[in-house]
C-alpha positions, 0 to 999 in steps of 0.5 A: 550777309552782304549784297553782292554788286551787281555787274554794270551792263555795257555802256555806248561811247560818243565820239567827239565832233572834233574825233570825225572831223579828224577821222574825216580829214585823215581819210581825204589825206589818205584818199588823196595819196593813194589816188595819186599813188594809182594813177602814177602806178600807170604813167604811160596810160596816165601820160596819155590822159593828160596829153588828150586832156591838156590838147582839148584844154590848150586848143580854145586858150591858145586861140583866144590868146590870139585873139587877144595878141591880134586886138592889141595890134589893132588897138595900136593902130587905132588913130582918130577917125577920118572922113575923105570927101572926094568933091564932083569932078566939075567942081571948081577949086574956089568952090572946094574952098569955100565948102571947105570953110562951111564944113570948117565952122560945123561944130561936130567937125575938129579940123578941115584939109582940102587937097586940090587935085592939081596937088595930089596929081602931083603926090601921086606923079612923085609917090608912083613913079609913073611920071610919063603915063601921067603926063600924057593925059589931056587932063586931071582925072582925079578930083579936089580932096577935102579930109574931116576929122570928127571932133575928139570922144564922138561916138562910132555912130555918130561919126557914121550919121554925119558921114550920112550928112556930108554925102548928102551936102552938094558937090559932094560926089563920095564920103569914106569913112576911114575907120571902116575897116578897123571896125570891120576887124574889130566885128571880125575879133568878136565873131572869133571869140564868139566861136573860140567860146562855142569850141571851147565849150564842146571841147570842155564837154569832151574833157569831161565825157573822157575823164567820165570814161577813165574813172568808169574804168577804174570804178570797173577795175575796183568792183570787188573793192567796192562789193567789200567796203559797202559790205563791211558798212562804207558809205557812198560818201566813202567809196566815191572819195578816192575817185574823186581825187583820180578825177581830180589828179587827172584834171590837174595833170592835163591841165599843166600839159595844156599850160606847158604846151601854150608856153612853149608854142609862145615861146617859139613864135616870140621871137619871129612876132618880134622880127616882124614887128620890127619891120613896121617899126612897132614894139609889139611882142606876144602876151601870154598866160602868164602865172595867175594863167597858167594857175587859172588853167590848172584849176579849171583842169582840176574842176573839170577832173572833179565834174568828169569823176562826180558824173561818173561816180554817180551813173556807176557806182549805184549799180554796184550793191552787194548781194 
């Protein structure tokens, strides 16, 4: 009498890392579509979002792009430093001379210039037109001129310590350094950017607090969704993957908004900049974003989609378990 065989008992599969890394990527895929799919499903309530996301985007940009037009201008009228010596009204011509020669020699000093007073009475007479006011005057009220040029490549403090020197010379009644309202425009563009850089983030924030609004509402919207899949053995991981693609879509709409608006603001300002810039004379045009910008733009709309989303997955969705 034969042994019969006996039935084998059930067997556990593995499945190959290459099989979840595909099941993987085929889920973000999908994910990803129908997040999309979602948020065009609404595109007045999306068209929105994206507007409010890509204003509070557009707004710190835009003013830093300013900034940026505003400190090429001023670096085009940069020039070398000057330092105007307005000798005391005693002082005679021969003496300005010889001051003249003295400062000529100091080695921190490139060239020397003296105006004497008779010649810029003169200048002023032909520059202002008030040739019978002046000429009615018993005497010269102007004073001998003498104008300093640092030698090139000295440092900004250095230049004020030897202004500080050649008001202390005798005969010296005023020393005024040329540069002074340069650097002053140069502090004023610093403060700005540190006040575009304080808004920009505050309005970042906001970005990411409405963003964290929007998918709450839609985590609400989908609550039973959710009960369903965590039923049926869905991960976390799982169930925040779509919301994080609708942060994600969000960001990466408001952010074309914001590089969409900035273009065409630039656009209707080039050519008045130009008009203006012709009158000085000067080929000055707007810079703006350019490509790798407007690319810069998208991105941080998108990261800022996916940090508004994760802040809110993580608040919301742990409340949401089934019973």
């Amino acid at each position: 009498m034969s042994r019969a065989k006996g039935r084998e008992g059930a067997s556990q599969s593995r499945t190959d890392w290459r099989d979840q890394y595909n099941s993987w990527l085929r889920h973000h895929r999908l994910s990803a579509a129908d997040s999309l799919r979602r948020v065009l499903e609404h595109p007045w309530s999306s068209l929105l979002t994206w507007m409010v996301i890509g204003i509070a985007l557009a707004l710190p940009v835009g003013l830093n792009l300013a900034l940026d037009n505003a400190q090429i201008v001023s670096a085009q009228w940069d020039s070398p430093a000057q330092i105007s010596l307005f000798l005391k009204s005693d002082l005679a011509v021969e003496d300005a001379r010889r001051l003249e020669l003295q400062l000529a020699g100091a080695d921190n000093i490139s060239t020397t210039a003296l105006i004497p007073k008779d010649a810029a009475l003169e200048e002023f007479r032909e520059l202002s037109g008030f040739t019978d006011v002046l000429a009615s005057l018993d005497e010269n009220p102007l004073p001998h001129l003498i104008i300093i040029s640092p030698v090139p490549g000295l440092a900004p403090q250095a230049v004020i310590t030897l202004q500080e020197e050649l008001l202390a010379m005798p005969g010296i009644e005023q020393a005024v350094l040329d540069m002074e309202w340069l650097q002053r425009l140069n502090s004023l563009m610093e403060l700005g950017h540190r006040i575009v850089y304080a808004l920009g983030a505050m309005l970042v924030l906001g970005v990411a607090l409405i963003l964290g609004n929007t998918i709450r509402l839609a985590i609400e919207n989908r609550r039973e969704e959710i009960v369903i899949v965590k039923l049926v053995g869905g991960s976390n991981a799982f169930v925040r993957r779509p919301f994080l693609y609708t942060g994600l879509w969000y960001g990466v709409g408001g952010g074309v908004i914001a590089a969409v608006l900035l273009g065409l603001t630039l656009w209707l300002l080039q050519s008045p900049a130009q008009n203006l810039a012709g009158l000085y004379q000067s080929s000055f045009s707007l810079q703006g974003l350019g490509l790798m910008g407007g690319l810069n733009l998208v991105v941080l709309g998108g990261l800022l989609g996916l940090f508004g989303a994760a802040l809110a997955v993580s608040r919301h969705l742990s409340h949401i378990e089934p019973r």
